[in-house]
C-alpha positions as CSV (number, residue, x, y, z in Angstrom):
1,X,177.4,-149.6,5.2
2,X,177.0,-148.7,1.5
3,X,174.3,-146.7,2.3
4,X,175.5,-144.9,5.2
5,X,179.0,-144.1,3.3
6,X,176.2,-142.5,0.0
7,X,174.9,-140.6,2.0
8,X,177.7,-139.6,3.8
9,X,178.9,-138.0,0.1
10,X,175.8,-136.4,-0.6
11,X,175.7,-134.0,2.4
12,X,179.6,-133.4,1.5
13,X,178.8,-132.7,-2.2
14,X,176.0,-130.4,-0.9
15,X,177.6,-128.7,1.9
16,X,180.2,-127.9,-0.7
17,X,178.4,-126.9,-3.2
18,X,176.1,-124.5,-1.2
19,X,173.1,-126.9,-2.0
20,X,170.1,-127.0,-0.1
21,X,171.4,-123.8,1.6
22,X,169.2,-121.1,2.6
23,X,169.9,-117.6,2.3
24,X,168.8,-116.0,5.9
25,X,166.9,-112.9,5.5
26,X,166.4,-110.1,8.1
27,X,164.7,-106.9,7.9
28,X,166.2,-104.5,10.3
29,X,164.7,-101.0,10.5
30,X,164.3,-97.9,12.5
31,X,161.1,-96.2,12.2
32,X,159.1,-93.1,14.1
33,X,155.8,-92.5,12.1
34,X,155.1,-96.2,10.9
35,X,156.0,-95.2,7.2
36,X,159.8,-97.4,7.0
37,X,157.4,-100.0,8.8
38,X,155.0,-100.3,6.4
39,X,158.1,-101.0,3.6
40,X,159.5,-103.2,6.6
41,X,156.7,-105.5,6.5
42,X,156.4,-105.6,2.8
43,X,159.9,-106.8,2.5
44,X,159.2,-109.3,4.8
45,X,156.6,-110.6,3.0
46,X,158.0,-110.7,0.1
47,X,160.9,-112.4,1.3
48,X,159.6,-114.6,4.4
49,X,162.8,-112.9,6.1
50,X,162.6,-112.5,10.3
51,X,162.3,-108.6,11.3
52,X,163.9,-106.6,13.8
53,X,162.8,-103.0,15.0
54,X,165.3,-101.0,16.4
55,X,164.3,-98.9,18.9
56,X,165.6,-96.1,21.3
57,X,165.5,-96.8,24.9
58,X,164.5,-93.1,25.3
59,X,161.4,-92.2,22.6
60,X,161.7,-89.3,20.6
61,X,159.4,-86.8,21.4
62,X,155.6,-86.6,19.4
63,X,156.2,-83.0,18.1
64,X,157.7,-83.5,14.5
65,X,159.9,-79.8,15.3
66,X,161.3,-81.1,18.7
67,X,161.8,-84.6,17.4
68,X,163.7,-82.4,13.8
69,X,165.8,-80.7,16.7
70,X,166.8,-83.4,18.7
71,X,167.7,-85.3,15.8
72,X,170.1,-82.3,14.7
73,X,172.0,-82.2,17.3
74,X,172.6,-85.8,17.6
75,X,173.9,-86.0,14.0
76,X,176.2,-82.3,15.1
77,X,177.9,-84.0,17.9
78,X,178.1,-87.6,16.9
79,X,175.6,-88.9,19.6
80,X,174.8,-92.7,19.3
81,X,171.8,-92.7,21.7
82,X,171.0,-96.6,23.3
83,X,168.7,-99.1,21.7
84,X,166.0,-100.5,23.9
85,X,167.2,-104.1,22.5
86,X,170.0,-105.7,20.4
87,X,169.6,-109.0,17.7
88,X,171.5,-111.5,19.2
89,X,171.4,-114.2,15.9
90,X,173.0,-111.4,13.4
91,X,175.7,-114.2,12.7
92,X,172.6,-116.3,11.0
93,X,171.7,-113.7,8.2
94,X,173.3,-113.6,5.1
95,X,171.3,-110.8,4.0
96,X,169.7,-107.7,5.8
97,X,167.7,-105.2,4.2
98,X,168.1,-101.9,6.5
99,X,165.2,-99.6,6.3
100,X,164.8,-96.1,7.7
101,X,163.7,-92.6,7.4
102,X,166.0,-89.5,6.4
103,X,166.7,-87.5,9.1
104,X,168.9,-84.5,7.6
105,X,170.1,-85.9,4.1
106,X,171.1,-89.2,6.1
107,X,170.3,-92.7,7.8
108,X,169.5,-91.3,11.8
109,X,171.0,-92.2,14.9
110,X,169.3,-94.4,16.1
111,X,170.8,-96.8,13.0
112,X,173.6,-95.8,13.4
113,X,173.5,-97.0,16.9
114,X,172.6,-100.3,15.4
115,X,175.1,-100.5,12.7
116,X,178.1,-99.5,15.1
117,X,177.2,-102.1,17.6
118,X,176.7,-105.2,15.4
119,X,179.5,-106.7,12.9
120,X,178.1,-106.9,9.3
121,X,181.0,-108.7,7.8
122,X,180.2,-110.5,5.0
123,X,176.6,-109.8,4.7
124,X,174.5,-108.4,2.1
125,X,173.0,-105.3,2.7
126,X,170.3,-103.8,1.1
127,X,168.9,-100.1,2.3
128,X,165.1,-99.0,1.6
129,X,164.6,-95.5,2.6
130,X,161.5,-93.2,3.3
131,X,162.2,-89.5,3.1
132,X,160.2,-86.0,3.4
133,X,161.8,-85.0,-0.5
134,X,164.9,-84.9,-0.2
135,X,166.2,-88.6,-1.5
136,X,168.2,-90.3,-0.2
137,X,170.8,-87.5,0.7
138,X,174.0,-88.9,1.2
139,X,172.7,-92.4,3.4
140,X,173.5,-95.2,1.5
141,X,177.2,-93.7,1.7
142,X,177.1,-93.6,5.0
143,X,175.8,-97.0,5.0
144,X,178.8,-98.5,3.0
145,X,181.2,-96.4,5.7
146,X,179.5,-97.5,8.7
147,X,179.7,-101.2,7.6
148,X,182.6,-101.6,5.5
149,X,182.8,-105.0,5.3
150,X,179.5,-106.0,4.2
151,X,178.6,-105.6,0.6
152,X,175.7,-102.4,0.3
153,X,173.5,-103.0,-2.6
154,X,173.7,-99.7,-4.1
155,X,169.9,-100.1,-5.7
156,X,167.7,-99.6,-2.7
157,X,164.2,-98.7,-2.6
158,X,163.9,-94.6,-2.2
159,X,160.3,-93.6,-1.5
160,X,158.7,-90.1,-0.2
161,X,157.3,-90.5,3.3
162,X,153.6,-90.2,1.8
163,X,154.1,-93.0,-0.6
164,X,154.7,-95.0,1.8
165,X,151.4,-96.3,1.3
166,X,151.8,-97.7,-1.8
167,X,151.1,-100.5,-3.2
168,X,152.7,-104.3,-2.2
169,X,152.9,-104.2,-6.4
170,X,155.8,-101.4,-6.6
171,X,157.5,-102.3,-3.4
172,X,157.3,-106.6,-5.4
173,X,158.5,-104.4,-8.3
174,X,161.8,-103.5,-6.5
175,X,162.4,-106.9,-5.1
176,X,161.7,-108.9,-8.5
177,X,164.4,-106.3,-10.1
178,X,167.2,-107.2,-7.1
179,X,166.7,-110.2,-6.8
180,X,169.8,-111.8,-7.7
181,X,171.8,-109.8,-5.1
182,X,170.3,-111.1,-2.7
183,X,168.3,-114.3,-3.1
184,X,171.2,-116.6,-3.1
185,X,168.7,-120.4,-4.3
């Protein structure tokens, strides 16, 4: 009985105290030539976090100007086009890294498909970013307004579309120097 009610106290002490819990990591991005993948899975490497790739249930078209159009004129008119899938477990993550490419100086629809259809309440969210030279533009504003209740990490990683290449080293650079937003043991 003695033993039973110690270690009936321990799991209280350490449910309280946050002991022994695990920070849940996901890395959810959108990509459409593989370079916010390739960050993707050096993220999840890094962190040993689950990934999830959102993805349209119509593709974009091959050609980079019909794809640049198309893209326009969803951002004009405020089209959210469907996603092939949704994450069912969001609830288990306390921290999602959101990666995607700049489409027009911000995060493209297809994220913001994904952002408006999932509560991100609570979490910790940290943006990574490939672009064409532009930055960042104005996305990880739009990030903070499309999920206001989530805390953004205002330090995400920014890289031009042809680094995306690089090195495990600068991307392990990034994550060593954010680390205690997000890595919560």
């Amino acid at each position: 009985m003695k033993k039973l009610l110690l270690i009936l106290s321990l799991l209280c002490i350490f449910s309280l105290t946050g002991y022994g819990a695990e920070n849940k990591v996901l890395v959810a991005y959108f990509t459409h030539t593989n370079n916010t993948e390739k960050i993707a899975e050096m993220i999840q490497e890094y962190t040993k976090g689950d990934t999830f790739k959102v993805e349209v249930l119509n593709p974009y078209p091959e050609a980079y100007r019909a794809t640049t159009e198309q893209a326009k004129k969803e951002l004009e008119s405020g089209y959210l086009p469907p996603l092939k899938s949704k994450i069912e477990n969001l609830d288990s993550y306390d921290t999602i890294f959101i990666g995607y490419p700049i489409w027009w100086g911000t995060l493209p629809t297809p994220m913001r498909t994904f952002l408006s259809e999932n509560d991100f309440s609570g979490k910790t969210i940290i943006p990574f970013c490939t672009h064409g030279g532009g930055g960042a533009g104005t996305s990880f504003t739009d990030l903070t307004d499309l999920a206001p209740d989530s805390t953004v990490i205002s330090d995400g990683y920014v890289t031009r579309n042809a680094g995306a290449g690089r090195t495990q080293g600068e991307v392990t650079k990034w994550l060593d120097s954010i680390k205690d937003s997000w890595n919560k043991n």
